[in-house]
mmCIF file as gemmi writes it, N, C-alpha and C atoms, coordinates in Angstrom:
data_model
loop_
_atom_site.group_PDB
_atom_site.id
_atom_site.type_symbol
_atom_site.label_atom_id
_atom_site.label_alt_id
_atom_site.label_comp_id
_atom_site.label_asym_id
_atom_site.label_entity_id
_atom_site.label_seq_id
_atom_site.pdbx_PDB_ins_code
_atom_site.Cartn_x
_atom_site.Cartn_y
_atom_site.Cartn_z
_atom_site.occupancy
_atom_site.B_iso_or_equiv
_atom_site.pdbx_formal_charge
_atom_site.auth_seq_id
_atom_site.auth_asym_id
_atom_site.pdbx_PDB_model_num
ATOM 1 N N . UNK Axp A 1 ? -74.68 -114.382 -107.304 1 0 ? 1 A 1
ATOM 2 C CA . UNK Axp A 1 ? -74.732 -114.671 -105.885 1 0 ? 1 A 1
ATOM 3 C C . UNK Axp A 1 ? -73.354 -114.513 -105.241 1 0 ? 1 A 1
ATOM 4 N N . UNK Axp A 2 ? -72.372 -114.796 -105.867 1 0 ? 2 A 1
ATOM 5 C CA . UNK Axp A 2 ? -71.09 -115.133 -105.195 1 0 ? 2 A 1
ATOM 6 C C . UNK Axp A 2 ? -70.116 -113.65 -105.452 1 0 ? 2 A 1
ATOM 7 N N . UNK Axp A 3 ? -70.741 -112.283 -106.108 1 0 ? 3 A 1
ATOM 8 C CA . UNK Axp A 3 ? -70.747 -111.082 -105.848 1 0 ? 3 A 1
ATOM 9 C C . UNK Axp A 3 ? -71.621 -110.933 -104.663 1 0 ? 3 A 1
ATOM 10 N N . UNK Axp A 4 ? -72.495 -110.968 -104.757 1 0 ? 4 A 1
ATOM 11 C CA . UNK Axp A 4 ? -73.429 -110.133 -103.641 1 0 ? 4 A 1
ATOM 12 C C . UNK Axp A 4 ? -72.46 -110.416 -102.177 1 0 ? 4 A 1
ATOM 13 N N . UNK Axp A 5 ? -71.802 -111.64 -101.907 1 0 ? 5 A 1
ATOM 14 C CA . UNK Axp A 5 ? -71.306 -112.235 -100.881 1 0 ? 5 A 1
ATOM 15 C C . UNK Axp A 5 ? -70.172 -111.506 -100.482 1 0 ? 5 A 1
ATOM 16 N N . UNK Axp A 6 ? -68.776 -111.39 -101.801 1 0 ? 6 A 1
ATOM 17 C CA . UNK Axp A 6 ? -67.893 -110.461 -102.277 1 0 ? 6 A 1
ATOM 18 C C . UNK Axp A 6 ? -68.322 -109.336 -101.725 1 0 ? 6 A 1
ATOM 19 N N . UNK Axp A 7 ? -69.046 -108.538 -102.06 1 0 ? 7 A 1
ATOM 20 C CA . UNK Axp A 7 ? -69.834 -107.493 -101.748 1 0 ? 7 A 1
ATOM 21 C C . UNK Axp A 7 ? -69.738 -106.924 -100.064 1 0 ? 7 A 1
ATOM 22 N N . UNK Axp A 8 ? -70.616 -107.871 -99.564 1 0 ? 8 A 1
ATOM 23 C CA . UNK Axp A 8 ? -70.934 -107.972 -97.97 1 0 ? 8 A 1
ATOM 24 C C . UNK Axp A 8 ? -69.215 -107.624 -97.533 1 0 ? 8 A 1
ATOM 25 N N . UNK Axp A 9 ? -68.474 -108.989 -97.626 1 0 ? 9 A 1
ATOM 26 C CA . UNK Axp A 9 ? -67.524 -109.07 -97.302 1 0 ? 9 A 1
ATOM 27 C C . UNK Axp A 9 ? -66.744 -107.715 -97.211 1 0 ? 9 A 1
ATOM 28 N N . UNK Axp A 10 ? -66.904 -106.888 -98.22 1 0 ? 10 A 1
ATOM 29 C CA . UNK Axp A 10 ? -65.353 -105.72 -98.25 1 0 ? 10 A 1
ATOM 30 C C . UNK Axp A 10 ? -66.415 -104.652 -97.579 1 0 ? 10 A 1
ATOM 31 N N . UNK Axp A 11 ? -67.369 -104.505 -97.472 1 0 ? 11 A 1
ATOM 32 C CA . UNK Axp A 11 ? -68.03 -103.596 -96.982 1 0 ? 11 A 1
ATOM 33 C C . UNK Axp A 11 ? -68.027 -103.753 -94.818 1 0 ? 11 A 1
ATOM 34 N N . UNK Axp A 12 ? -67.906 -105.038 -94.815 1 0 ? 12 A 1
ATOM 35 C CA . UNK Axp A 12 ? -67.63 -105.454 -93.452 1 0 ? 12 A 1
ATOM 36 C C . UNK Axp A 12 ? -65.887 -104.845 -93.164 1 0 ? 12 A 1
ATOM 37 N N . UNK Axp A 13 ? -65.137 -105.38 -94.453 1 0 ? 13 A 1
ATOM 38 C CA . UNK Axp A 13 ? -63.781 -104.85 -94.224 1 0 ? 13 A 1
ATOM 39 C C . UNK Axp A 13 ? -63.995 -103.107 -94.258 1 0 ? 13 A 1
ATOM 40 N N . UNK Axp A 14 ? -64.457 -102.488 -94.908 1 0 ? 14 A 1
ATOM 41 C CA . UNK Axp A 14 ? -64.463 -100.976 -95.308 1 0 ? 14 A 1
ATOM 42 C C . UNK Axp A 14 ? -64.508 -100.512 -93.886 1 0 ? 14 A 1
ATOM 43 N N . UNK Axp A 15 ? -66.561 -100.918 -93.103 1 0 ? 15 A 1
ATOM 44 C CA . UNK Axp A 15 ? -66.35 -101.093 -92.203 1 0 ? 15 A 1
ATOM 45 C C . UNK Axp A 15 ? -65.505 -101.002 -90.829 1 0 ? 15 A 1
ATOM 46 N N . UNK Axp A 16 ? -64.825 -101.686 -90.873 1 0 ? 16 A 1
ATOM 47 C CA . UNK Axp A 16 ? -63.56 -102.48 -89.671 1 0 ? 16 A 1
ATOM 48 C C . UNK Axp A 16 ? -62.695 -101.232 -89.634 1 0 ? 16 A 1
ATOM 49 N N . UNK Axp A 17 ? -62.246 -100.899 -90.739 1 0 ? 17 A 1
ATOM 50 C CA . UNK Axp A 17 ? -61.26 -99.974 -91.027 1 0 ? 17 A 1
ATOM 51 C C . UNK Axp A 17 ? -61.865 -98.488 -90.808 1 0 ? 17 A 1
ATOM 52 N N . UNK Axp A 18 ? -62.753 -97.951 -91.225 1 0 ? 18 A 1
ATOM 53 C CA . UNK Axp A 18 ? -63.433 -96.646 -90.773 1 0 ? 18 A 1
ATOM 54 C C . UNK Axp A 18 ? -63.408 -96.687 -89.168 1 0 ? 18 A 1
ATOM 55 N N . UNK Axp A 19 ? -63.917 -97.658 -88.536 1 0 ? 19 A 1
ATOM 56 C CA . UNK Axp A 19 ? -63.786 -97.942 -86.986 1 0 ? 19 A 1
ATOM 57 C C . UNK Axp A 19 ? -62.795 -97.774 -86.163 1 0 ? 19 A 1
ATOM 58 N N . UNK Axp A 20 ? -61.498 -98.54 -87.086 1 0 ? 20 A 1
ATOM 59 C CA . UNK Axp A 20 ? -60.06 -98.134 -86.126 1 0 ? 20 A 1
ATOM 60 C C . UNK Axp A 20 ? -59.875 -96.66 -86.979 1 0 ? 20 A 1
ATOM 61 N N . UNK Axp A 21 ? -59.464 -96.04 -87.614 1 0 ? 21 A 1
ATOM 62 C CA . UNK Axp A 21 ? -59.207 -94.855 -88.291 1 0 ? 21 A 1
ATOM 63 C C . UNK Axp A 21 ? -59.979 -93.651 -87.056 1 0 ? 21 A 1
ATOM 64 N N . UNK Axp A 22 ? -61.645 -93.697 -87.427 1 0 ? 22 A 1
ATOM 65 C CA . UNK Axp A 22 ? -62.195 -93.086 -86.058 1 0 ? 22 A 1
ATOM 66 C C . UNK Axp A 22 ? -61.382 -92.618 -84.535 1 0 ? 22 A 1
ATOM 67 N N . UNK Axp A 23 ? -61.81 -94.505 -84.311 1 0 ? 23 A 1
ATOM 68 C CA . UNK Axp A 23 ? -61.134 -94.982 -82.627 1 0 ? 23 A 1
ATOM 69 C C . UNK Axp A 23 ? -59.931 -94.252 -82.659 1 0 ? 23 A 1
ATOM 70 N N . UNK Axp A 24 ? -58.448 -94.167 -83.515 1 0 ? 24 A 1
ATOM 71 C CA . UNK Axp A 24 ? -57.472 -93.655 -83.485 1 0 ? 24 A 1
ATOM 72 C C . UNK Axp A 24 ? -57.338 -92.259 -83.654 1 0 ? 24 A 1
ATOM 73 N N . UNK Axp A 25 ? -58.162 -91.577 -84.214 1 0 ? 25 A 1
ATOM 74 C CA . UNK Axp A 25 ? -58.272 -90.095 -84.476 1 0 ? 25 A 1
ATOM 75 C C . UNK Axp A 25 ? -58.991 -89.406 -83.236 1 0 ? 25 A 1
ATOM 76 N N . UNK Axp A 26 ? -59.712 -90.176 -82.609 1 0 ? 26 A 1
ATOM 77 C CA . UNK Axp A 26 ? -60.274 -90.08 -81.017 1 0 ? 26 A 1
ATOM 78 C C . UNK Axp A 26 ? -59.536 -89.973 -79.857 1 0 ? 26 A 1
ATOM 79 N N . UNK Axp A 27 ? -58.347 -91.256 -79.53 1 0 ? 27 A 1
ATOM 80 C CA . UNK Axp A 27 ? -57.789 -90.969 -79.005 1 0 ? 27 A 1
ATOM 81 C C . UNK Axp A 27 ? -56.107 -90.121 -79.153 1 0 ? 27 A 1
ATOM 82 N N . UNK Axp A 28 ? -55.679 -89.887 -80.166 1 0 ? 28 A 1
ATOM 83 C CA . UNK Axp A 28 ? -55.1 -89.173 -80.453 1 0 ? 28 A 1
ATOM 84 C C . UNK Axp A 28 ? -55.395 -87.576 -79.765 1 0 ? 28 A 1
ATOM 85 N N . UNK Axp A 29 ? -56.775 -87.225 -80.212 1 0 ? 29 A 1
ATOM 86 C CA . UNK Axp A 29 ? -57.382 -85.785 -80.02 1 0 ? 29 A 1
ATOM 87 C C . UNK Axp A 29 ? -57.286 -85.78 -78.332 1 0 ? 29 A 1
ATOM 88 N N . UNK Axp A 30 ? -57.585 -87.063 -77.885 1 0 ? 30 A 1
ATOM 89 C CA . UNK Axp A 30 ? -57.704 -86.666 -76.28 1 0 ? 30 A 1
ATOM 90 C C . UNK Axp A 30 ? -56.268 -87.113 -75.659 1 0 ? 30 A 1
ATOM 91 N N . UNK Axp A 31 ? -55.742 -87.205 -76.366 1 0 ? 31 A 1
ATOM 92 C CA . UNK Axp A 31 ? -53.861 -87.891 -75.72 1 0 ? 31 A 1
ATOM 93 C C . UNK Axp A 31 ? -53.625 -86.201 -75.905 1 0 ? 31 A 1
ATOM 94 N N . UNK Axp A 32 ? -53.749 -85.479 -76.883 1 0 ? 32 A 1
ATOM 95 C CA . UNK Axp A 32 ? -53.227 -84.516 -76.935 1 0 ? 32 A 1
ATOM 96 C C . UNK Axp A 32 ? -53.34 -83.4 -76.488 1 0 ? 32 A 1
ATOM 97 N N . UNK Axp A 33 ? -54.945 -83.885 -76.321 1 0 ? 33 A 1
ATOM 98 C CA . UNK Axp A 33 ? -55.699 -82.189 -76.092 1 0 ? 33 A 1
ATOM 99 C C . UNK Axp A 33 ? -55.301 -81.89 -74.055 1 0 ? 33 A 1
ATOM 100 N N . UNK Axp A 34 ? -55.392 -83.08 -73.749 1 0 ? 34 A 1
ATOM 101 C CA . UNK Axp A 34 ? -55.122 -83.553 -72.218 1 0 ? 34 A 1
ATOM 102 C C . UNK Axp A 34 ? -53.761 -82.806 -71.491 1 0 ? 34 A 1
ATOM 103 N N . UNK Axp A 35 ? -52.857 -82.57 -72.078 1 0 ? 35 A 1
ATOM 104 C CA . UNK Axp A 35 ? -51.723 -82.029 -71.502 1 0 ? 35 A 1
ATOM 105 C C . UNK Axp A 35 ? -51.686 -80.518 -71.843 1 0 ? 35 A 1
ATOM 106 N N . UNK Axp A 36 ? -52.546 -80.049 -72.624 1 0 ? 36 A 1
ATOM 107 C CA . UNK Axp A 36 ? -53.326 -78.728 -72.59 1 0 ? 36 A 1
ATOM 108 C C . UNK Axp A 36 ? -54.133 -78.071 -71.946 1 0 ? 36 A 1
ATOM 109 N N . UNK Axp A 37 ? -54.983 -79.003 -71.409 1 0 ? 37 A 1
ATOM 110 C CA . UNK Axp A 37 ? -55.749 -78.328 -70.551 1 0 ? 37 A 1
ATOM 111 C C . UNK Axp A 37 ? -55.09 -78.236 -69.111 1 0 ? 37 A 1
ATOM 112 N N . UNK Axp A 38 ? -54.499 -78.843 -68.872 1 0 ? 38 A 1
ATOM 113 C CA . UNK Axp A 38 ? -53.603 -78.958 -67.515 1 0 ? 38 A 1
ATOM 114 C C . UNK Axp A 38 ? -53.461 -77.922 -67.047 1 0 ? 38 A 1
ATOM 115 N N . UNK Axp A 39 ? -53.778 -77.845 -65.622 1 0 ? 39 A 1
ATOM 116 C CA . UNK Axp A 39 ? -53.022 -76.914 -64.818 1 0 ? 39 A 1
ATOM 117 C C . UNK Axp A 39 ? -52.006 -76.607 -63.814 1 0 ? 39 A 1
ATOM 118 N N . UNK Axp A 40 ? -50.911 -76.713 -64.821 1 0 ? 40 A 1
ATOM 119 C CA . UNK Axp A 40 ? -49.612 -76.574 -64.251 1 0 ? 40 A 1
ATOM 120 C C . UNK Axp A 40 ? -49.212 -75.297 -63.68 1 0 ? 40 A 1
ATOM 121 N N . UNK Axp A 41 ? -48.675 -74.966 -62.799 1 0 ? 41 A 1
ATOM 122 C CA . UNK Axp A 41 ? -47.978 -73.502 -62.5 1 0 ? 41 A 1
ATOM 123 C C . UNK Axp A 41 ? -47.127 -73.051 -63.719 1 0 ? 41 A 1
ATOM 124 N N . UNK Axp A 42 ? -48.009 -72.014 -64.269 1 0 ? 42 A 1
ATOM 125 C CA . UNK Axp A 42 ? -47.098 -70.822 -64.888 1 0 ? 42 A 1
ATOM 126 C C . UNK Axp A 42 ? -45.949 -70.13 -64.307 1 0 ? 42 A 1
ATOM 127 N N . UNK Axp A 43 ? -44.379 -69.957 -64.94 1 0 ? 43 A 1
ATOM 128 C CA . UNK Axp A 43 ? -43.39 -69.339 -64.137 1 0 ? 43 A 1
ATOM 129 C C . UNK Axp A 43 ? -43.221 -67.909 -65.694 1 0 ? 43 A 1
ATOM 130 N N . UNK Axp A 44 ? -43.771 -66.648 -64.174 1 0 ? 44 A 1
ATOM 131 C CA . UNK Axp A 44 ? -43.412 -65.535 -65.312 1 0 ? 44 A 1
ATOM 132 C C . UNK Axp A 44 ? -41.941 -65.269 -65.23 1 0 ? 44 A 1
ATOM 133 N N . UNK Axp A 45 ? -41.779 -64.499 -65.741 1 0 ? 45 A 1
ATOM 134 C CA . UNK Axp A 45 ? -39.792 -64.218 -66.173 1 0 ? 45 A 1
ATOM 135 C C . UNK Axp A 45 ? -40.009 -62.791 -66.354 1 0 ? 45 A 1
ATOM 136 N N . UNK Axp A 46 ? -39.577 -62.191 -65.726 1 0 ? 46 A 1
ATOM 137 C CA . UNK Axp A 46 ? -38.934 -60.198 -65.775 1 0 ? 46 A 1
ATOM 138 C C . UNK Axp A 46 ? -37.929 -59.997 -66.49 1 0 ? 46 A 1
ATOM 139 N N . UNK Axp A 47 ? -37.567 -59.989 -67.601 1 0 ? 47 A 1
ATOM 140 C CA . UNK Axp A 47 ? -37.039 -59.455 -68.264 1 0 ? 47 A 1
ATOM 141 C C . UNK Axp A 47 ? -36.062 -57.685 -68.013 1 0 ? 47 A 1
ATOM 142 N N . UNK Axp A 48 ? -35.228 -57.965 -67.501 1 0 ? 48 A 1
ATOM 143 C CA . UNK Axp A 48 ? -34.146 -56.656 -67.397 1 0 ? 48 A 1
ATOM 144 C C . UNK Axp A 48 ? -33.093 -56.168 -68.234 1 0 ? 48 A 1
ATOM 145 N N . UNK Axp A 49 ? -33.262 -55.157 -69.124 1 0 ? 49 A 1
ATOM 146 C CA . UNK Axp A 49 ? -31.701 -54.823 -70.019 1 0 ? 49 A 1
ATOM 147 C C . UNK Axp A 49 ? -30.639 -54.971 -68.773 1 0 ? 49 A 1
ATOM 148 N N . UNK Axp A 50 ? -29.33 -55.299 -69.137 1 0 ? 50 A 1
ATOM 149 C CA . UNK Axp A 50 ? -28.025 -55.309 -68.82 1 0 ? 50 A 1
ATOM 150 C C . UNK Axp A 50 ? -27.627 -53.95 -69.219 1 0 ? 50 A 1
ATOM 151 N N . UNK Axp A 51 ? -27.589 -53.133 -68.357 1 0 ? 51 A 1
ATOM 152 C CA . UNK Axp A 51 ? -26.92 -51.443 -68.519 1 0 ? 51 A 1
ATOM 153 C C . UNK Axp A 51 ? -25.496 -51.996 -68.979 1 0 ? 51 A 1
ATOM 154 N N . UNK Axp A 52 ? -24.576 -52.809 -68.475 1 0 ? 52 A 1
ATOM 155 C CA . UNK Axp A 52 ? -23.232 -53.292 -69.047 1 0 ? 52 A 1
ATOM 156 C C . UNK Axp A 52 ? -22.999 -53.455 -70.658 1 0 ? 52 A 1
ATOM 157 N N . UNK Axp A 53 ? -23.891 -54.109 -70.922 1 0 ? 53 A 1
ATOM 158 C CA . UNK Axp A 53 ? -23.845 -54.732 -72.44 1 0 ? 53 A 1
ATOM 159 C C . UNK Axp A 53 ? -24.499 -53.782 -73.477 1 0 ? 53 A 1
ATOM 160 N N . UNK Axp A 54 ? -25.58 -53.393 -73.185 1 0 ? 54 A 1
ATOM 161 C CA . UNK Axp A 54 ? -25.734 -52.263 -74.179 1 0 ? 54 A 1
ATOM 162 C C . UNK Axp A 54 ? -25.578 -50.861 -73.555 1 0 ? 54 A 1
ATOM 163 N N . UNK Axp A 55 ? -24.615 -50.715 -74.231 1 0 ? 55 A 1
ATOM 164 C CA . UNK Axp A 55 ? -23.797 -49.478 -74.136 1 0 ? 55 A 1
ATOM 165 C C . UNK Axp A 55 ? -24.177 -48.437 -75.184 1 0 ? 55 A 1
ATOM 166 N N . UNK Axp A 56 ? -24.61 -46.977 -74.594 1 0 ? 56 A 1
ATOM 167 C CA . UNK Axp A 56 ? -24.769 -46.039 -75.319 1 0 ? 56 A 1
ATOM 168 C C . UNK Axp A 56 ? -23.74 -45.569 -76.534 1 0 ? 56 A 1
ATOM 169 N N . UNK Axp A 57 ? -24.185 -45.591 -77.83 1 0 ? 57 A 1
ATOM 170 C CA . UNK Axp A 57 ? -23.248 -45.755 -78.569 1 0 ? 57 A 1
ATOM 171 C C . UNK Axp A 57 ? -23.354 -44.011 -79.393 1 0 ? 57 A 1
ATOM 172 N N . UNK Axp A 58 ? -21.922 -43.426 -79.406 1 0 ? 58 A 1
ATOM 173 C CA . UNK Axp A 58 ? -21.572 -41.989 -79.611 1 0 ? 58 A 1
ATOM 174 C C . UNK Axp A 58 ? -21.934 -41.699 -81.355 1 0 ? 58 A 1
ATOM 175 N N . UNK Axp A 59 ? -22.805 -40.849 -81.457 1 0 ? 59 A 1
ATOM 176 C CA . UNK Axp A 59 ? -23.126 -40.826 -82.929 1 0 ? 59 A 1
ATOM 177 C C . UNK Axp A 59 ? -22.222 -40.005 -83.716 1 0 ? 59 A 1
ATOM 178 N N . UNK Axp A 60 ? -21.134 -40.972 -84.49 1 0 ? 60 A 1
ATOM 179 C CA . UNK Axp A 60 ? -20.433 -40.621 -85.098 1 0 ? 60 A 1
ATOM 180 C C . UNK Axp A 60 ? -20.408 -40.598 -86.944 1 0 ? 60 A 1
ATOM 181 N N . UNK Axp A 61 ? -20.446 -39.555 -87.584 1 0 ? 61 A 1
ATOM 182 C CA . UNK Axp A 61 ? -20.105 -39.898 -88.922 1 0 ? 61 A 1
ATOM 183 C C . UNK Axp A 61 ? -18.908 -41.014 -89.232 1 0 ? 61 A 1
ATOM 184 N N . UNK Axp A 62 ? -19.056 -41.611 -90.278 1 0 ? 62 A 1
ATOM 185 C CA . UNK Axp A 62 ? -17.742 -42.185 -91.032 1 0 ? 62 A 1
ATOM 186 C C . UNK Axp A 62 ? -17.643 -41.475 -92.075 1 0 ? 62 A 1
């Protein structure tokens, strides 16, 4: 009898614990997923070589 009780008991704890584990893996997914879906303004960027800096380089043997 005083198993069967034992018993109940850790299965209520097992329980408890699957519940927060869940609950926390839940809101985690939506804390995260949330600033993803957002619609923030995209800023594109144009990209231009610097004619200064790369400089045509004279093909020389060594």
């Amino acid at each position: 009898m005083q198993s069967v009780y034992k018993m109940k008991q850790f299965q209520k704890i097992v329980a408890l614990f699957i519940v927060i584990f869940i609950t926390g893996i839940y809101f985690t997914v939506v804390y995260i997923n949330a600033p993803l879906n957002s619609n923030y303004p995209t800023e594109s960027l144009q990209i231009k070589k610097d004619s200064l800096q790369f400089k045509q380089l004279d093909k020389k043997t060594v």
